[in-house]
N, C-alpha and C positions, 0 to 999 in steps of 0.2 A: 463372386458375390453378384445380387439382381444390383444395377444400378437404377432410382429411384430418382431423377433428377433432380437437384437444389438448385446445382451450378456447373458450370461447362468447361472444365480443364483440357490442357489441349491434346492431352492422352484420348479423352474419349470420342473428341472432333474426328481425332487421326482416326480412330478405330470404325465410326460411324465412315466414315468419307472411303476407307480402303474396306469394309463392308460392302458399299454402295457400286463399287466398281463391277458389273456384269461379266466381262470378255475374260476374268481370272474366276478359278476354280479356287476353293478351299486351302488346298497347301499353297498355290499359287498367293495369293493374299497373306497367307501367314508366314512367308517370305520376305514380301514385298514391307508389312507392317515391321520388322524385324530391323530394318534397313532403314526407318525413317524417322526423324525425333520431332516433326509436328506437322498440324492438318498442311498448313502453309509450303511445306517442303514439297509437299506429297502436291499440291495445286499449281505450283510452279516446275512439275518434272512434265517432259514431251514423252508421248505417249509410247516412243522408243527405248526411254529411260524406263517409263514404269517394264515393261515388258521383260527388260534386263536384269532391272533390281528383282522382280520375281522369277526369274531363271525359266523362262517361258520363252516356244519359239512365236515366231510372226504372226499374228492375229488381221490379216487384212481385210476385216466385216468390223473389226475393232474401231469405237469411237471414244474420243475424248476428249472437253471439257474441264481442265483443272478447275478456275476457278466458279465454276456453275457447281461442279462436281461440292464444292467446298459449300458454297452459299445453300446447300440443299441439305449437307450432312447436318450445317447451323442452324437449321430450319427445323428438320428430324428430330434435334436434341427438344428445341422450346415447345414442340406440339407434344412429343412426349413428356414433357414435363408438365403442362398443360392440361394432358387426359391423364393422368396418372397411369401412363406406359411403362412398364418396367422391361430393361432391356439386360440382354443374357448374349454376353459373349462367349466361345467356345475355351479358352482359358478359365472361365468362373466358375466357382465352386459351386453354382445352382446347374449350370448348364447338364442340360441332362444326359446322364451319362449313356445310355440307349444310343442314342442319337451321335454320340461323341465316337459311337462303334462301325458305322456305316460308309459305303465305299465315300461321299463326296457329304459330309456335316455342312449344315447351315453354319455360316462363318457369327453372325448372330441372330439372336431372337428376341421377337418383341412380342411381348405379352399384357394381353389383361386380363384379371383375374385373381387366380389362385396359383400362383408361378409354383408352388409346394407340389401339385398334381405330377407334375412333369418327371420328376424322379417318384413315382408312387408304381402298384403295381395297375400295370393297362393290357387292355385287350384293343385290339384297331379293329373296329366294325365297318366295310364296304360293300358295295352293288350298284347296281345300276340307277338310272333316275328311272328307268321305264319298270317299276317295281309294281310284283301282282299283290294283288290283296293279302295273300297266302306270306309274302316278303314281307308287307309292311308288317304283319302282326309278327312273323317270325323277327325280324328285325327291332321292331319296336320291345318283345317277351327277351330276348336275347341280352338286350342292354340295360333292360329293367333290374333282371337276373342280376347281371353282374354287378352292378351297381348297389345293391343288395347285400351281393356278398365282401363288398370294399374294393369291387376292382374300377378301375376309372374306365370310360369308352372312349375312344379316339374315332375319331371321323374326320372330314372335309367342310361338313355344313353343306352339302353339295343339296340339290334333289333328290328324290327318290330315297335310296337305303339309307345312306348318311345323315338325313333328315328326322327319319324312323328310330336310328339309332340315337341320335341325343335326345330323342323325346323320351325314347324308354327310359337312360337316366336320370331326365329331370324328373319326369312321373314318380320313382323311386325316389326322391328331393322330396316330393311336396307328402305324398302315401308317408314316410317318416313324419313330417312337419303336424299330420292331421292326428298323428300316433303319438305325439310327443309325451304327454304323459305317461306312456307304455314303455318310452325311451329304454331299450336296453343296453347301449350302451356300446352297440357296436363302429364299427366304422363303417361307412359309408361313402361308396365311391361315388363319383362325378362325369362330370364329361369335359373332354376337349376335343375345342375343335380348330384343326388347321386350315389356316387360310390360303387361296393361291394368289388375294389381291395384300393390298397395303394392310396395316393393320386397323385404322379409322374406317375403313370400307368394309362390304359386306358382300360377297359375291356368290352367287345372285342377290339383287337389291331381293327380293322375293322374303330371302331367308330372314330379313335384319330383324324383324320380332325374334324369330329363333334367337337370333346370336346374342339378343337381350336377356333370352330365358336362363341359355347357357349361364350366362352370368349371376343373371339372379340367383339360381339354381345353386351355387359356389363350386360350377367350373371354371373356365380359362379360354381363352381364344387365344391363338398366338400365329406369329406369319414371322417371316426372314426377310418382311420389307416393308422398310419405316412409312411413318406415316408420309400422306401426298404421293406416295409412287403411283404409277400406271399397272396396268395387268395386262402382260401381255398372253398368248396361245400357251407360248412354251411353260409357262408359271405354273399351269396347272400340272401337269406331269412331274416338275418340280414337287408342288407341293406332295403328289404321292408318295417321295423317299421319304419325309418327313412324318406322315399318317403311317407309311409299313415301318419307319425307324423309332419309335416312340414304345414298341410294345413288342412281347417276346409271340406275339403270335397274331395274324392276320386273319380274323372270319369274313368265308363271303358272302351274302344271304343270297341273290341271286347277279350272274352275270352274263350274258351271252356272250356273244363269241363278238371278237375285236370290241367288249368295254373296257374300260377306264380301269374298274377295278380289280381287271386283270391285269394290267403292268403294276397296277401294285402289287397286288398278289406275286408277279414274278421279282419288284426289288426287294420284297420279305424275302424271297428266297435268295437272290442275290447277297444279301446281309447274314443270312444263313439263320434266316426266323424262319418259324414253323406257318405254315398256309393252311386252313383246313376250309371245309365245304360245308353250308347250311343242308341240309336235306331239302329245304325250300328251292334249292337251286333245280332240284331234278323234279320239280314237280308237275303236275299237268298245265298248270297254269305258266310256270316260266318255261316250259316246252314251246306253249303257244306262242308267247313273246320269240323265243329265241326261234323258232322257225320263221319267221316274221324277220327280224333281224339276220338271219342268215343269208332270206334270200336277195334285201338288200344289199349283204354286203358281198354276195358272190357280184352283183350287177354292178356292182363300183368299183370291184376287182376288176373286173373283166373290161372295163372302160379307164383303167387304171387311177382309178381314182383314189386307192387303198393301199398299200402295200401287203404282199405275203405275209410278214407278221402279224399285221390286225386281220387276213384272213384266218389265221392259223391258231391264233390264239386265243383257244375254247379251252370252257373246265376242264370239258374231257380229258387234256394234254395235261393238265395238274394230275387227274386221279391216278392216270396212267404209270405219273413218276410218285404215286405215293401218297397222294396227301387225302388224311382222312373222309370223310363225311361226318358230320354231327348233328343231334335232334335239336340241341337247345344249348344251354348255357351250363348245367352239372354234367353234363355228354361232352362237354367242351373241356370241361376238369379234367376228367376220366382223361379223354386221350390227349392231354398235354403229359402225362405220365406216362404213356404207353410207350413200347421202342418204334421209333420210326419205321414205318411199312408194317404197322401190326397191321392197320383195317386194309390194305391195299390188296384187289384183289391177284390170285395165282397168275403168273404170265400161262400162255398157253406154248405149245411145244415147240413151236416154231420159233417164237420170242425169244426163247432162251439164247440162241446165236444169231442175232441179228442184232 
């Protein structure tokens, strides 16, 4: 069940407060919760105990705070209750089962909105922030499309593509709202969007008219951290299992080589969801970006500023192992049915043994 705050039992303290705990992973916490019968118990264990109780080795970059830890989960509960935050534990019959499938689940989730989207059918729409004209429209037609057809978008709220993408389905929002009398009656999808900060914040401040639209629009925003938390680097990367875990298929409009929304692209596949490619990605215009961005990023290789994986990690290494290319959003249907490696092109003779 979504919890909907009235009142604060000490079940949901515990749960909020062993949530809140960073240096544990997912079974790690669902361990450690298993073990513990209130917040209080859990605020007075030494951070050796908690360690123990969740069957984990030595964490020495591990910090802890019991009862800070505590006075904040208490704080979490009254601001969510407060914004009307509805909060989704991984036990609860909303929590989405998508997400319940993936190697490391957000332990919870805090939502505003339309918590119902979450188990709905979704597409995760990504690219880059350095997006060409040619993106933002394919991006922007992409989400409209699906929206249209009752699929929800998933995105970051990020710059650039993710931007594009919930604007196509609010656009689809209001193109209905102006049609209303024409109403046929169909369904009509939405958007979500994932956050990497707390859930009262808006990151980039840039976006927060956006993440007001989403809402008005009756999509959802949601994040895995209560309100008043901080946002750290690593958040964001975070938040990408959560954008590729939400949807059985991950589109990229365009990305060059070492962006963002190619690790998503690679934990879609991790999860064993499908990745396909905008044809905007190979266009003349995201050529021009991505040489541009190549040669920066060989220069920040080369001064070791980068690692080999974000030098490495270009489309091309997707298409190579299979994954479609697509024009639009019905081109997106089509090869969600196809067998895997239909569009992929013939290795050549060499490849075959190597």
């Amino acid at each position: 069940m979504q919890h909907i705050l009235t009142d604060f039992d000490d079940s949901l303290i515990l749960a909020l407060s062993v949530a809140r705990i960073s240096f544990l992973d997912f079974n790690q916490k669902k361990k450690l919760l298993k073990k513990l019968d209130s917040p209080h118990s859990l605020a007075l264990q030494f951070i050796e105990e908690i360690l123990k109780l969740a069957e984990c080795g030595e964490k020495p970059r591990a910090v802890w705070n019991g009862p800070e830890n505590l006075r904040l989960a208490q704080a979490e509960a009254w601001q969510c209750k407060r914004l009307g935050i509805k909060i989704l534990f991984h036990d609860d019959e909303g929590y989405p089962e998508p997400l319940r499938q993936i190697a490391d689940p957000p332990f919870a989730l805090f939502v505003r909105g339309d918590v119902s989207l979450l188990n709905g059918r979704c597409v995760s729409v990504v690219g880059t922030r350095r997006l060409s004209q040619v993106g933002r429209e394919a991006a922007r037609c992409f989400a409209h499309d699906a929206a249209i057809d009752g699929c929800n978008v998933v995105s970051g709220l990020a710059s650039g593509a993710d931007s594009y993408a919930h604007l196509g389905a609010i656009d689809a929002f209001y193109e209905r709202a102006e049609k209303n009398g024409n109403y046929d009656g169909a369904v009509l999808g939405h958007t979500i969007a994932v956050l990497p900060s707390a859930i009262d914040d808006i990151v980039p401040h840039t976006n927060k008219r956006l993440g007001a639209a989403v809402l008005q629009s009756g999509g959802c925003i949601l994040s895995e951290y209560g309100p008043g938390s901080g946002t750290g680097k690593w958040q964001f990367i975070a938040r990408n299992r959560i954008v590729a875990g939400l949807s059985e298929a991950t589109v990229v409009i365009e990305a060059p080589a070492g962006s963002g929304a190619l690790i998503t692209a690679d934990l879609a596949l991790e999860d064993g969801r499908d990745v396909m490619f905008h044809e905007a990605a190979f266009g003349e215009a995201a050529s021009r970006i991505s040489a541009v961005v190549r040669e920066d990023l060989e220069k920040s290789f080369a001064a070791g500023r980068v690692s080999r994986y974000k030098r490495e990690n270009t489309p091309e290494k997707f298409l190579s192992a299979g994954a479609p290319v697509i024009k639009d959003y019905k081109d997106y249907c089509v090869a969600l049915a196809e067998p895997p490696g239909e569009r992929s092109a013939p290795p050549v003779q060499g490849e075959l043994f190597t």
